[in-house]
C-alpha positions in Angstrom: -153.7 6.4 -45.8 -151.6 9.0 -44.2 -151.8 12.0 -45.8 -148.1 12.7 -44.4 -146.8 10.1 -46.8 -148.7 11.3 -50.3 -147.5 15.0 -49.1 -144.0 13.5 -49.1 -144.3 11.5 -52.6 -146.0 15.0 -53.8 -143.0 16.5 -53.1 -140.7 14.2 -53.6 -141.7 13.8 -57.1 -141.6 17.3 -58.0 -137.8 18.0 -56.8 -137.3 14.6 -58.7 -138.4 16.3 -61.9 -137.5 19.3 -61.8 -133.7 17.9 -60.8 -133.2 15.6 -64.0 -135.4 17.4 -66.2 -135.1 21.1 -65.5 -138.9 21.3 -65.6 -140.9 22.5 -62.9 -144.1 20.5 -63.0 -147.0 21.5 -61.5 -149.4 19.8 -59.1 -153.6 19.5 -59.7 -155.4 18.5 -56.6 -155.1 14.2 -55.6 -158.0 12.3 -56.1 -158.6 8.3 -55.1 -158.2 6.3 -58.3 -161.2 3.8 -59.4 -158.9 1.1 -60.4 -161.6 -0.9 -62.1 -161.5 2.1 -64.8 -159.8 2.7 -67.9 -157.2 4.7 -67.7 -155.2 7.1 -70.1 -151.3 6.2 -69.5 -149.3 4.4 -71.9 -146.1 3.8 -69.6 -146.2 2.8 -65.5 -143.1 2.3 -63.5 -144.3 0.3 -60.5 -142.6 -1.1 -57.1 -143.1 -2.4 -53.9 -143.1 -1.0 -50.0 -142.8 -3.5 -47.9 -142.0 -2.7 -43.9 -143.8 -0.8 -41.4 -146.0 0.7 -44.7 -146.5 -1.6 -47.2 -148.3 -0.8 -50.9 -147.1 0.2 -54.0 -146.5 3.1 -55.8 -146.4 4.0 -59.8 -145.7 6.5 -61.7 -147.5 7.2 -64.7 -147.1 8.7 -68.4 -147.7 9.1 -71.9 -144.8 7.8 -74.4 -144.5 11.9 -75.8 -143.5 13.1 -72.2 -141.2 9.8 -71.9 -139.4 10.5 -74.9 -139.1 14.2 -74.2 -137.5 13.2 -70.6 -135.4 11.1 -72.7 -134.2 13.6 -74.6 -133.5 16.4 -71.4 -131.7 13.8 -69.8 -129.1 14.5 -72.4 -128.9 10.0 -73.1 -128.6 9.9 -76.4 -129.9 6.6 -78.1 -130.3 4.5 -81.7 -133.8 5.3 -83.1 -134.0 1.6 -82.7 -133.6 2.0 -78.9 -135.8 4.6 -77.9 -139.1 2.8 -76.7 -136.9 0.1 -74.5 -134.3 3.7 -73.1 -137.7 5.4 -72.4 -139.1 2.4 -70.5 -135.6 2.1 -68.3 -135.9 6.2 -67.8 -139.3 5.5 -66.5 -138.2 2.7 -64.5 -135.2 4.6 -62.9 -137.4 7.7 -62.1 -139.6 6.0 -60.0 -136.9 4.4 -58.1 -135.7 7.8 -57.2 -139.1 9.1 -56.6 -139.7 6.1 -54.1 -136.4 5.8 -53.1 -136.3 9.8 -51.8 -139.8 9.6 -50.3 -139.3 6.4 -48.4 -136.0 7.9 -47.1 -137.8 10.8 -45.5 -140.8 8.8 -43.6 -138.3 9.2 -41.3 -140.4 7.4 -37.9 -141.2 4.1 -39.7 -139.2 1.0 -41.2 -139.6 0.6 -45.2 -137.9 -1.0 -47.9 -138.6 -0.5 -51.4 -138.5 -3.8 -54.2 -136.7 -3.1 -57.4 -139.0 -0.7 -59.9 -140.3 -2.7 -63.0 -142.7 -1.1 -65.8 -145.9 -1.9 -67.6 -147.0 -0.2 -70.9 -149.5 -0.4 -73.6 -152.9 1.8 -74.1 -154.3 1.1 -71.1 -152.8 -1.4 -69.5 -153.7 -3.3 -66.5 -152.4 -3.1 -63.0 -153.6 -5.4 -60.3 -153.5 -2.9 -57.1 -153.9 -4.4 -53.7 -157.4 -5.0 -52.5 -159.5 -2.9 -50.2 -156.3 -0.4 -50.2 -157.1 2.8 -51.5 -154.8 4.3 -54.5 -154.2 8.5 -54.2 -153.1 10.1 -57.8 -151.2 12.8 -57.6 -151.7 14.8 -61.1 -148.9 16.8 -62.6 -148.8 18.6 -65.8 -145.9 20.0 -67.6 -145.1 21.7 -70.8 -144.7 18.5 -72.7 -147.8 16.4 -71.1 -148.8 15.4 -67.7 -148.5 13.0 -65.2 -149.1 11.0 -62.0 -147.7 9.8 -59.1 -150.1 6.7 -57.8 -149.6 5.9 -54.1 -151.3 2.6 -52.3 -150.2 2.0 -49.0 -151.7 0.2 -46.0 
C-alpha cells in the first residue's frame, strides 16, 4: 500500500476532527491490523473505494467518544435517540474523512460507496483478502480512535 495515501487519511482525519469537534487528536505510530483478532471498538463506519485504488476504509470507536462527539456537535437528541444519532455521526464522519482524502489523491481515479456502520463488542468485519489493513491510532481527551485503511 502506498504510504502517500495512509499519510493523506492521517491527515485528513485529523483536520476532520478537529473541524467538527474542536479537539485536536493526536496520532500514535500505524501498525498493520491482524484481522483474524479481537478487537476493542464498539462502533465502525465503513465504505468502499472503488477506481484506480480500490479497498475500504473504517473508522473506529468506542460508544463514550461517540456520544461525546455527539454532544460537541451541538445535535441535540431524545435520550431515546442517542445510540441510532451516534451511529449516523459515526457514519457521516467517515464520509467526510473518505470523502476529503479521496479528493486529494489527486493523480488517480476513485470513487467512494455510501458509508454504513457496524457495532457491537467486537464486531466482525470481513476485510478484503490478501490486502493489508494500516490503523491509524488516535487518542483524545474523551477516548481514542482509528482510522483503518485497506487498499489495493
Amino acid at each position: 500500500m502506498d504510504a502517500k495515501i495512509i499519510n493523506i487519511f492521517l491527515a485528513e482525519g485529523v483536520k476532520t476532527f478537529e473541524e467538527m469537534f474542536g479537539i485536536k487528536p493526536t496520532v500514535k505510530e500505524p501498525h498493520l491490523l491482524d484481522v483474524h483478532a479481537g478487537h476493542q471498538w464498539e462502533i465502525t463506519g465503513l465504505l468502499g473505494i472503488t477506481g484506480d485504488c480500490k479497498g475500504v476504509v473504517g473508522f473506529r470507536l468506542h460508544k463514550t467518544l461517540a456520544r461525546k462527539m455527539l454532544i460537541l456537535s451541538g445535535l441535540e437528541c431524545k435520550e431515546d435517540e442517542l445510540e441510532e444519532n451516534e451511529i449516523a455521526l459515526v457514519t457521516e464522519f467517515t464520509n467526510i474523512v473518505s470523502g476529503h482524502a479521496v479528493s486529494a489523491i489527486k493523480d488517480q481515479d476513485v470513487d467512494i460507496s455510501p458509508p454504513f456502520c457496524v457495532s457491537g463488542h467486537n464486531h466482525m468485519i470481513s476485510w478484503p483478502r490478501n490486502i493489508p489493513v494500516v490503523g491509524i491510532p488516535f487518542v483524545t481527551p474523551y477516548g481514542p480512535f482509528e482510522v483503518d485503511v485497506c487498499f489495493k
